[in-house]
C-alpha positions as CSV (number, residue, x, y, z in Angstrom):
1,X,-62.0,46.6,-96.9
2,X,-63.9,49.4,-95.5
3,X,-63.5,53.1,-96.5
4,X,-60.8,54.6,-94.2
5,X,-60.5,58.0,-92.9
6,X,-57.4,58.7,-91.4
7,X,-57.1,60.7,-88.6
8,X,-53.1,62.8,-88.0
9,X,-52.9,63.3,-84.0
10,X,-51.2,66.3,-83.0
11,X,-51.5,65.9,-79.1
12,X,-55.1,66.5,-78.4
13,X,-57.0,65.3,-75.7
14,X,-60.2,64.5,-78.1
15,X,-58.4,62.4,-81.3
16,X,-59.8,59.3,-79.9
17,X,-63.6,61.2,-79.5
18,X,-62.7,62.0,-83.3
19,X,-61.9,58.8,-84.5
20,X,-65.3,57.4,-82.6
21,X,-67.5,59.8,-84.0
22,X,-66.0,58.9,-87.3
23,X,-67.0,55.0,-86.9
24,X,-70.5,56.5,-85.0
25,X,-71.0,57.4,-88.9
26,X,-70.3,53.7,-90.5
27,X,-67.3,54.7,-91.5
28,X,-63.2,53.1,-90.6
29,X,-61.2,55.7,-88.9
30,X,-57.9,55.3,-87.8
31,X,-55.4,57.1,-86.0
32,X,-51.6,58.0,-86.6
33,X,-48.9,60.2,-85.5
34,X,-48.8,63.8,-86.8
35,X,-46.0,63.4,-88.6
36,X,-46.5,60.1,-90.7
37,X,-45.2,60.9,-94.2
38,X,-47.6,61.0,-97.3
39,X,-45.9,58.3,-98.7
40,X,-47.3,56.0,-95.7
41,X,-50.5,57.3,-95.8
42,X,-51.5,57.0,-99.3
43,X,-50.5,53.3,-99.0
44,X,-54.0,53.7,-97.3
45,X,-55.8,54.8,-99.7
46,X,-58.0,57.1,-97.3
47,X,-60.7,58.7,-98.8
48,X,-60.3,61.6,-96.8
49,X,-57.5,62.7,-93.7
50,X,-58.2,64.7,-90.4
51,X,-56.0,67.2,-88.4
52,X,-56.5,66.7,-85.1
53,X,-56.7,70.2,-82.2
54,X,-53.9,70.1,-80.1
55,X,-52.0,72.2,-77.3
56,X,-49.3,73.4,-79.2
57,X,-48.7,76.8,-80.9
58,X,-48.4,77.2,-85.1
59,X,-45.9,80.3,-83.9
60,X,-44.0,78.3,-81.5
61,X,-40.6,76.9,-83.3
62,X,-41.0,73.3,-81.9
63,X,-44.7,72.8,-82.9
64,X,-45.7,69.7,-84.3
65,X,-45.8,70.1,-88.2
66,X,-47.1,67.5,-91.3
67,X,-45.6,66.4,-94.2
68,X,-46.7,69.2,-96.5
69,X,-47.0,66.5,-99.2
70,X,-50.2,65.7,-97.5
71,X,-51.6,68.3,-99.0
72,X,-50.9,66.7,-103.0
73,X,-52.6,63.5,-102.1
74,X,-56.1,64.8,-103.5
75,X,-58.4,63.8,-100.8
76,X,-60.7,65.8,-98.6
77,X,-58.7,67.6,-96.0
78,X,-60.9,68.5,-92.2
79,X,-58.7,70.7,-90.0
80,X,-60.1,70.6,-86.3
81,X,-58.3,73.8,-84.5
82,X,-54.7,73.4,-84.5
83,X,-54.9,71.6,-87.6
84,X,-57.0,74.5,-89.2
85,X,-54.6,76.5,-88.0
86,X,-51.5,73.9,-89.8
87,X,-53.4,74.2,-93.0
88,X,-53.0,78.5,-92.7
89,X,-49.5,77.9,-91.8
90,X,-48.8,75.3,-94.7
91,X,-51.0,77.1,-97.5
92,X,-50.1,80.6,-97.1
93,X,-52.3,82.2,-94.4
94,X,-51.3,83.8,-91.4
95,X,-52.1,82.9,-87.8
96,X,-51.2,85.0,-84.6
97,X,-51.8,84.8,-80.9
98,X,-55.1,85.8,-80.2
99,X,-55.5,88.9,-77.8
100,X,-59.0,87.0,-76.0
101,X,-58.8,83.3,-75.6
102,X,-61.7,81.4,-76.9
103,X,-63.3,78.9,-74.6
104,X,-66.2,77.1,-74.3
105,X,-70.0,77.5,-76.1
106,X,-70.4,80.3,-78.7
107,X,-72.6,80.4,-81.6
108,X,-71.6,80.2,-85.1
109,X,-72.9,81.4,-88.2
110,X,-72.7,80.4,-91.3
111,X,-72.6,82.7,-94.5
112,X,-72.0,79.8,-97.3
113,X,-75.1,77.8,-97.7
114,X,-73.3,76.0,-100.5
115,X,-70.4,74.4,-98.2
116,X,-71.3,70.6,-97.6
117,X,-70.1,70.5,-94.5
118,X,-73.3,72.5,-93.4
119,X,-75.6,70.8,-95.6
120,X,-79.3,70.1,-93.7
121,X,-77.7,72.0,-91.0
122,X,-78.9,75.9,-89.8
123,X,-77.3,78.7,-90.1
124,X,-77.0,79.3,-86.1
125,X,-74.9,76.4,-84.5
126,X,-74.0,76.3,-81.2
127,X,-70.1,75.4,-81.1
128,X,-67.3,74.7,-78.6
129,X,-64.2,76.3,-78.8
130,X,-60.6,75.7,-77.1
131,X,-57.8,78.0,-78.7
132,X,-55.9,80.6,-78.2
133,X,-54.1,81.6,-81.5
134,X,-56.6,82.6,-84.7
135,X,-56.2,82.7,-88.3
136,X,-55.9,86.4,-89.5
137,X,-55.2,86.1,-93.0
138,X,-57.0,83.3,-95.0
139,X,-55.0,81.3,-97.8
140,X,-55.2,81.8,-101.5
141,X,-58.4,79.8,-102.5
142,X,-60.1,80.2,-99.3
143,X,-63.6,81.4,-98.4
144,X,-64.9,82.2,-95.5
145,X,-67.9,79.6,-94.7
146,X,-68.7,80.7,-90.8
147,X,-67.8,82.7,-88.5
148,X,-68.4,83.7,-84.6
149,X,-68.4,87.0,-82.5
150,X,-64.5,86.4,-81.9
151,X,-63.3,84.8,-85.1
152,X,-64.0,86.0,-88.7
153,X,-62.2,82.3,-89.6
154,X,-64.3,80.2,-87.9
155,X,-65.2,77.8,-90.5
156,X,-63.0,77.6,-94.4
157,X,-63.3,76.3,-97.0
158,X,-61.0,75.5,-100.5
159,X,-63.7,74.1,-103.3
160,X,-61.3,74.1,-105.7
161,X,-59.3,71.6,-103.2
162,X,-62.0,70.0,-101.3
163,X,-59.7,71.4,-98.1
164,X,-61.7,72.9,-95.1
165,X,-60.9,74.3,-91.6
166,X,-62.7,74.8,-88.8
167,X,-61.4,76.7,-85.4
168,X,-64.4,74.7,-83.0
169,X,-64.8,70.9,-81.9
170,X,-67.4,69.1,-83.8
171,X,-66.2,66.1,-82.0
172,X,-67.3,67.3,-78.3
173,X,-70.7,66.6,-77.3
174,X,-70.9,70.4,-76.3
175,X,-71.1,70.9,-80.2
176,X,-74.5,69.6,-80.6
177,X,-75.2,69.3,-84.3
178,X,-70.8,68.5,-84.3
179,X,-71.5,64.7,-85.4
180,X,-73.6,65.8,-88.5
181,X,-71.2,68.0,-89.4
182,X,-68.5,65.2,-89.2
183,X,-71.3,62.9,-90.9
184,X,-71.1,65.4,-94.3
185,X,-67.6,65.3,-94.3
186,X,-66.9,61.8,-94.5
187,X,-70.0,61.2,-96.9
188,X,-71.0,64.4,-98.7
189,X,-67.2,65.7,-99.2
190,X,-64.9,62.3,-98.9
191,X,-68.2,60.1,-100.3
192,X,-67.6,56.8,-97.8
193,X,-69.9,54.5,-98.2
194,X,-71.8,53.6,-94.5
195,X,-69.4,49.8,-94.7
196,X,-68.1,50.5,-91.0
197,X,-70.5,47.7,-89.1
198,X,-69.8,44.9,-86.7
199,X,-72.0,42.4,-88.9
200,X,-69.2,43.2,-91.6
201,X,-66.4,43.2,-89.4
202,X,-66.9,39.5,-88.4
203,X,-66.4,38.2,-92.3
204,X,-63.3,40.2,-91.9
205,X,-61.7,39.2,-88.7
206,X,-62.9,35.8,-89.6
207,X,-60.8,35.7,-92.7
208,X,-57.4,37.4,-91.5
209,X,-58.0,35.2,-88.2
210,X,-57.9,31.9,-90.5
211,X,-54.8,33.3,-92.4
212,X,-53.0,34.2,-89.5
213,X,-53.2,31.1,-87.9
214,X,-53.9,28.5,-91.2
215,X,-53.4,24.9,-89.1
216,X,-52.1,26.1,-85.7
217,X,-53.5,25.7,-82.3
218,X,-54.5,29.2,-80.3
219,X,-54.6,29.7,-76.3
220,X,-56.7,32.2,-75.3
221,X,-56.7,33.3,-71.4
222,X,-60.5,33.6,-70.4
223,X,-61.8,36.1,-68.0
224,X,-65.0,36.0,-68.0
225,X,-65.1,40.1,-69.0
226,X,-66.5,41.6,-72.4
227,X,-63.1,41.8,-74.1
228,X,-61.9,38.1,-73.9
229,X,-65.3,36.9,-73.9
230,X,-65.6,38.5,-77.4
231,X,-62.8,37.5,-78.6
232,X,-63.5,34.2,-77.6
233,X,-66.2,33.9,-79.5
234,X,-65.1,35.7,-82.4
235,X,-61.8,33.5,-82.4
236,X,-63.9,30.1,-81.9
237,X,-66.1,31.2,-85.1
238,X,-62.9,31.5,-87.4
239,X,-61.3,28.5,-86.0
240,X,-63.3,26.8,-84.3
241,X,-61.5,23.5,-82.4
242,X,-57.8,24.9,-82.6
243,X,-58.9,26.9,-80.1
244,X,-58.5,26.3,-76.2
245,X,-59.5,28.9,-73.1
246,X,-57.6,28.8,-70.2
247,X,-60.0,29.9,-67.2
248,X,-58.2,30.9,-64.0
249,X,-60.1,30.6,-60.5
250,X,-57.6,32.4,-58.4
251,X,-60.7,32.7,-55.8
252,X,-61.0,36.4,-56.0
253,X,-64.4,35.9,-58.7
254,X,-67.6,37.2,-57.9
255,X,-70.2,35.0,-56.4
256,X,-71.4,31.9,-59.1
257,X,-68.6,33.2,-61.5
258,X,-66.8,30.2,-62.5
259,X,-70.3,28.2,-62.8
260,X,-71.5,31.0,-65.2
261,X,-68.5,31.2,-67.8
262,X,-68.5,27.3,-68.0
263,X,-72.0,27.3,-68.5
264,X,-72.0,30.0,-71.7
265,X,-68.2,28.7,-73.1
266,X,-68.7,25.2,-72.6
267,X,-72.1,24.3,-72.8
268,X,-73.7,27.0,-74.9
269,X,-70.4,27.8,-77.5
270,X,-68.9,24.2,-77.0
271,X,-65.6,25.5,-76.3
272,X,-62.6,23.3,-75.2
273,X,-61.8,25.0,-71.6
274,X,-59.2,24.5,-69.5
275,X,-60.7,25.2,-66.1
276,X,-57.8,26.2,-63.3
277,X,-59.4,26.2,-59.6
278,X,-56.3,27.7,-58.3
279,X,-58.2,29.4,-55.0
280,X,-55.7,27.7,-52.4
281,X,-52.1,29.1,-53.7
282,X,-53.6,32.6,-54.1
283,X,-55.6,32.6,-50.8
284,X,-52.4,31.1,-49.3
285,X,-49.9,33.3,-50.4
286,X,-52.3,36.3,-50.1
287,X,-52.4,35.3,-46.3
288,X,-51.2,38.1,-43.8
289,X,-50.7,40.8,-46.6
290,X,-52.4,44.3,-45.9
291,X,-50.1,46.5,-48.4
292,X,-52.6,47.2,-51.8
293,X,-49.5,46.9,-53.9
294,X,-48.2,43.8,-52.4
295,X,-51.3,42.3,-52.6
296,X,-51.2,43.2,-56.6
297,X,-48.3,42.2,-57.8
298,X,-48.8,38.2,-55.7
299,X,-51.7,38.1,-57.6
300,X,-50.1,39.0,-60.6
301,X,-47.2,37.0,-60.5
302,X,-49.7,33.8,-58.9
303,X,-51.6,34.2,-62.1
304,X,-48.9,33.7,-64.5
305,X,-47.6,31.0,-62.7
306,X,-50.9,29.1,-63.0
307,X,-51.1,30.1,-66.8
308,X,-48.1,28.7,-67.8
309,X,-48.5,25.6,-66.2
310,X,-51.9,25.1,-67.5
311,X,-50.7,26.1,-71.1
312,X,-48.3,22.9,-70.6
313,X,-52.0,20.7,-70.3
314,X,-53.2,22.3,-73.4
315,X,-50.6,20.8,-75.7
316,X,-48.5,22.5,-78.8
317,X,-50.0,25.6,-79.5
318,X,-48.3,28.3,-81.3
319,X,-50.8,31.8,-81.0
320,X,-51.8,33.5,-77.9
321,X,-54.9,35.1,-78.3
322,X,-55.6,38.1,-76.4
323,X,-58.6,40.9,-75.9
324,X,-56.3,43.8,-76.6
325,X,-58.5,46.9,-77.6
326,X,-57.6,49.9,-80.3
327,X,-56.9,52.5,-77.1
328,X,-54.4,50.2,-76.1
329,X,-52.2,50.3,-79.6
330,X,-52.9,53.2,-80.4
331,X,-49.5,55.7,-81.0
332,X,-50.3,58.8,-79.2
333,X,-48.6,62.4,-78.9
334,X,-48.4,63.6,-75.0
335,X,-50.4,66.8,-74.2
336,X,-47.6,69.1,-73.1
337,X,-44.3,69.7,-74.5
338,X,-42.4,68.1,-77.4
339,X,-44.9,66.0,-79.3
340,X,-42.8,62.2,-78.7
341,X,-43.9,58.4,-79.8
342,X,-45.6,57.1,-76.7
343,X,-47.0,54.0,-77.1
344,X,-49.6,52.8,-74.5
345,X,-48.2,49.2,-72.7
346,X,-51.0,46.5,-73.7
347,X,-52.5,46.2,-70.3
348,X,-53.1,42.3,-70.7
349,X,-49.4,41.7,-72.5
350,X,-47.1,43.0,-69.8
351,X,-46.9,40.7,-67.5
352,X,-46.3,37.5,-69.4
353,X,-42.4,36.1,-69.0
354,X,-40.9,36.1,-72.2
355,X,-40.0,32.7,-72.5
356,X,-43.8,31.7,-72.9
357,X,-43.2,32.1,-77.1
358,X,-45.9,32.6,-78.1
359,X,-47.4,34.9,-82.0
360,X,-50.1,36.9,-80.3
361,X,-53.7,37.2,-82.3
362,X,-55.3,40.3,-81.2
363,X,-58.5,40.4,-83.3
364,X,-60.5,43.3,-81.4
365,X,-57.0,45.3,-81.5
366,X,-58.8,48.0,-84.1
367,X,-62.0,48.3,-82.1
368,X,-63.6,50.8,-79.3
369,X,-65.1,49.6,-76.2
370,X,-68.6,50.2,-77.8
371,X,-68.0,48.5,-81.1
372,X,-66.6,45.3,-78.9
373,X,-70.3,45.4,-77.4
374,X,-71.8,45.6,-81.0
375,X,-69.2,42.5,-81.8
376,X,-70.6,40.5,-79.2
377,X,-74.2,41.3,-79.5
378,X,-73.8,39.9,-83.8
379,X,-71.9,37.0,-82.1
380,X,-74.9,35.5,-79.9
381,X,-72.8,36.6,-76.7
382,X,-75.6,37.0,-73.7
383,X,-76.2,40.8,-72.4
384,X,-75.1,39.5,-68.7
385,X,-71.3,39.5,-70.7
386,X,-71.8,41.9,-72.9
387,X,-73.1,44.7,-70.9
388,X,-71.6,43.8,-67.7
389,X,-69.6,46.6,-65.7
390,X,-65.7,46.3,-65.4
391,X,-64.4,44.0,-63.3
392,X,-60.6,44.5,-61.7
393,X,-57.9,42.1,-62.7
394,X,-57.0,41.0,-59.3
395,X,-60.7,40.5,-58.3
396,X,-62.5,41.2,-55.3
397,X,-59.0,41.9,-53.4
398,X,-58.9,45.0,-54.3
399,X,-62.6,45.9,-53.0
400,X,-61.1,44.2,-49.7
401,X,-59.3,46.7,-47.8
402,X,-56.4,45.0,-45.7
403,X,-55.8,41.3,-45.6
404,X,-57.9,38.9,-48.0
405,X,-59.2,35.7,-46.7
406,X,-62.2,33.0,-47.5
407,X,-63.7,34.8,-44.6
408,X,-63.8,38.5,-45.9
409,X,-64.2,37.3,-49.3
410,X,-67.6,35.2,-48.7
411,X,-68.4,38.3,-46.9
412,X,-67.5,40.5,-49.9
413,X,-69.3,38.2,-52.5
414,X,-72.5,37.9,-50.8
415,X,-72.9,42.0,-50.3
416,X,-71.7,42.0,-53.9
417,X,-74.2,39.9,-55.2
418,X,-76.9,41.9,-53.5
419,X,-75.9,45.5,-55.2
420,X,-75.7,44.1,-58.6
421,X,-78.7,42.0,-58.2
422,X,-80.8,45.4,-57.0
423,X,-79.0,47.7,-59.5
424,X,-80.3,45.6,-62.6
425,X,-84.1,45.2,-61.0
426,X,-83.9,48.9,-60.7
427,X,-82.7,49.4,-64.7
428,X,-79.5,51.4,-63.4
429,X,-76.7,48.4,-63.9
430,X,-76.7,49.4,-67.2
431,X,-77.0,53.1,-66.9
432,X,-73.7,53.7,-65.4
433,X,-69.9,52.4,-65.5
434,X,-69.9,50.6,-62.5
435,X,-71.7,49.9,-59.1
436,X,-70.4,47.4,-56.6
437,X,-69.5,46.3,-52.7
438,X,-66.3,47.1,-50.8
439,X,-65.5,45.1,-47.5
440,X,-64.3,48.1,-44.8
441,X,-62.2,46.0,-42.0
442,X,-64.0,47.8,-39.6
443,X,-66.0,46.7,-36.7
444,X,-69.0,49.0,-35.2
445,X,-71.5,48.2,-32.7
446,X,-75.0,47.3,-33.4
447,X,-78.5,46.4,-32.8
448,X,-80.1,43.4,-34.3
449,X,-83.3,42.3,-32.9
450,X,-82.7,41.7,-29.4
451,X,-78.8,41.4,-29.6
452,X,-76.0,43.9,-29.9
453,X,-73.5,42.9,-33.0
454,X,-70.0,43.5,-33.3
455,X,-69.7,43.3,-37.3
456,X,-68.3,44.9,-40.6
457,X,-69.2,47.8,-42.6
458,X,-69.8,47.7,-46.3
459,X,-69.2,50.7,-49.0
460,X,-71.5,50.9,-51.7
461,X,-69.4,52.2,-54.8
462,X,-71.4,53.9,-57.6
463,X,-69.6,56.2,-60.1
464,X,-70.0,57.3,-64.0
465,X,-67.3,57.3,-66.6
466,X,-66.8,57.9,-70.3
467,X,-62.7,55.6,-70.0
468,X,-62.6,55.2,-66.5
469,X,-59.7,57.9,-66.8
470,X,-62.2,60.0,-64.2
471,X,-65.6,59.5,-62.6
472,X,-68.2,60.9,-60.9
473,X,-70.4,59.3,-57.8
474,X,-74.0,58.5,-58.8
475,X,-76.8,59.9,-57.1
476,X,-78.2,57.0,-56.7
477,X,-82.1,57.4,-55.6
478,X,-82.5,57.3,-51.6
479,X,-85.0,54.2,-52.4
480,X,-82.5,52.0,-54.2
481,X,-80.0,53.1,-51.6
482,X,-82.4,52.0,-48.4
483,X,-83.0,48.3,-50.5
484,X,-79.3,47.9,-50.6
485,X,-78.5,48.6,-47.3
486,X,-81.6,46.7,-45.5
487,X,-80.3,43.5,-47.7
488,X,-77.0,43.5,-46.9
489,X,-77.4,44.3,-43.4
490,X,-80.0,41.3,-42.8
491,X,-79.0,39.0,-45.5
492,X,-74.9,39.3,-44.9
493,X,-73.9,37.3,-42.0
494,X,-71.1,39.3,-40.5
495,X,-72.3,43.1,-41.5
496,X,-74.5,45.5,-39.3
497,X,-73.8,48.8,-41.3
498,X,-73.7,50.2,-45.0
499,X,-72.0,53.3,-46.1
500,X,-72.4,55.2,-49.6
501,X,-68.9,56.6,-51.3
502,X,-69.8,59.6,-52.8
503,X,-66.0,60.4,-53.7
504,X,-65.2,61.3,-57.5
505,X,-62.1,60.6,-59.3
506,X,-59.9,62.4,-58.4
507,X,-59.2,63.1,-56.0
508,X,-60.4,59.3,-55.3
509,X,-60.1,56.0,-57.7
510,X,-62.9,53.8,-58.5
511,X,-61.7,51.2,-56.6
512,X,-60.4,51.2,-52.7
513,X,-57.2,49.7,-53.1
């Protein structure tokens, strides 16, 4: 097993940015509530622990505490912000409420060349702060390592206890040299070895995948998307024929979809698939509905219906294998009020009817977005898969605003094809989060040749994102904007005008409906 940091949350917005920098390093983190007892975390064996930031108040008399036992474990201890400010409160220092709130970029310097966490580093940083609250009084044992025009505390240190604090975000990227500093904890201080690597992660989930399921039969629901791609792959490598992939065609795909999953899972991986061409009940009970919701939850339900019954084809099989990621599992504390277990829903478990009794296998379940990439390059997955853009759940309906039929939808697909076509011959497909076609049921006047047209409009959508949480429109150069539209418009039966969205999220979403 890899070396294992792990990582207390106390609420803030940037554990998960902690945790990835953490793995950036070759090195397991993992996250758990702020108030998991010692007892359950040395059953870890960690080789070092991290306090999260968070919103809450040291001085407040419902603020989120650890168990103080934490501190007899004798591992490195990293407070980020609020936790430096927990390890004051625990060990003896004082903390008050700052009289000038500390935000943003300041610069730090540091007065203990002999502190690790520094090591290779200047002795100017630029740093990003977010606190209120300081540390007035250090602990016995402390010394002061760096400090900025506001704070005299910013960066502690106990050698004696290999316990240190600092009152910026090394995690941000507005804390340039932050990840080195994160780097030196976890190898100069906690001494992890760099064991953290996809290439060693497949042995791994090989092995727990074959003791999990020994001699049973898995289903695995196929998409066509990076998650159950890689896990398809992953899962096929452990177990090779006991799996089966269920592919639904619920006629919503993008243009020469279906053809290209078969082609990689069947005739490149040689995996048994159960191909569903279900395009008729969807498109038929999708007929007439305009309402965005409606139009979700018939899909929804549609798809289910289709799954079961083509889980009855498959035969016995006890495991369900599914593409779950860590950010779905993970046990987080809300920002705002009274720190409380909220568990994020597993966005692909849900929906499934409960008497469909299946063990779930979940063998990405510990893994970012970026590490599942890294999984699937090691596995021989194709870049087309593993790089692709996110695709929604219920398809191209909800890039179809108002009613869906084969009409709009060979409309849809054909503009589609165009934009992602031109994004990857231009090298931006893979520069942003996603880039694609929306079908506006909206008919304007035009010119074409000699004839006037009475025809849709298409949207071209184009936006950043870190989660897909929020986004940004790209600005997308004028020449790759003037291809797109010239294509669509003369290669689109059906379309005589483009539009570009240039909304952000919020106060918009990434897709139209």
């Amino acid at each position: 097993m890899a070396d294992t940091i792990v990582i207390l949350d106390f609420g803030s917005q940037y554990t998960q940015v902690i945790a990835r920098r953490i793995r950036e390093c070759n090195v397991y983190s993992t996250i758990l509530r702020f108030d998991t007892p010692a007892k359950k975390i040395a059953k870890i064996y960690p080789k070092g622990i991290i306090l999260s930031g968070g919103p809450a108040s040291v001085c407040d008399a419902n603020a989120p505490l650890l168990d103080k036992n934490i501190f007899e474990l004798g591992v490195p201890i990293l407070g980020i912000c609020y936790g430096m400010q927990l390890i004051a409160h625990f060990l003896g220092g004082k903390v008050e409420k700052g009289l000038k709130r500390e935000y943003g970029k300041t610069n730090l310097t540091v007065v203990d060349d002999a502190c690790l966490l520094f090591k290779n580093l200047p002795n100017n940083l630029v740093v990003w702060n977010s606190h209120g609250d300081k540390l007035t009084a250090l602990p016995e044992g402390f010394v002061v390592v760096g400090i900025t025009e506001n704070s005299d505390y910013a960066a502690i240190e106990y050698p004696a206890k290999k316990i240190f604090g600092l009152q910026f975000h090394p995690e941000v990227v507005h804390t340039p040299r932050g990840k080195e500093i994160l780097s030196n904890f976890v190898h100069q201080i906690c001494g992890c070895d760099k064991n953290w690597t996809m290439r060693n992660y497949i042995d791994q989930a090989v092995s727990q995948i074959q003791q999990q399921v020994g001699n049973e039969n898995v289903i695995l629901g196929l998409s066509g998307g990076v998650d159950s791609s890689v896990a398809t792959a992953l899962i096929h490598k452990a177990i090779g024929d006991q799996l089966t992939c269920i592919f639904v065609n619920n006629g919503l795909l993008r243009a020469k979809e279906s053809e290209f999953v078969q082609q990689v899972f069947v005739q490149n991986f040689k995996i048994k698939l159960v191909y569903e061409d279900a395009t008729d009940i969807f498109l038929k009970r999708l007929k007439g509905v305009k309402d965005p919701e409606k139009k979700r939850k018939i899909i929804g339900k549609t798809f289910i219906e289709v799954f079961e019954s083509a889980t009855k084809k498959v035969g016995k099989a006890k495991f369900l294998a599914q593409g779950t990621l860590y950010p779905d599992v993970i046990e987080s504390v809300p920002i705002g009020g009274n720190p409380a277990s909220l568990i994020k829903s597993h966005h692909n478990v849900g929906g499934l009817p409960k008497r469909m009794k299946f063990e779930l296998v979940e063998p990405l379940k510990c893994l970012f977005k970026d590490e599942v990439r890294q999984l699937g390059i090691e596995l021989g997955l194709p870049r087309e898969i593993v790089y692709r853009q996110p695709f929604p759940g219920p398809g191209l309906a909800v890039r179809i605003v108002g009613e869906v039929n084969s009409e709009r939808l060979e409309i849809l697909r054909n503009a589609d094809w165009i934009v992602v076509e031109e994004m990857k011959n231009s090298g931006w497909y893979y520069k942003i989060w996603q880039s694609f076609a929306v079908l506006i049921p909206v008919r304007s006047v035009g010119v074409m040749g000699d004839e006037r047209t009475y025809d849709y409009t298409i949207a071209i959508r184009a936006v950043d994102s870190q989660d897909g949480m929020t986004a940004d429109w790209v600005k997308l150069p004028y020449e790759i904007l003037e291809k797109l539209s010239s294509r669509i418009v003369n290669e689109v039966q059906g379309v005589n005008r483009c539009v570009f969205d240039i909304t952000s999220k919020p106060p918009g979403t990434i897709e139209w409906e």
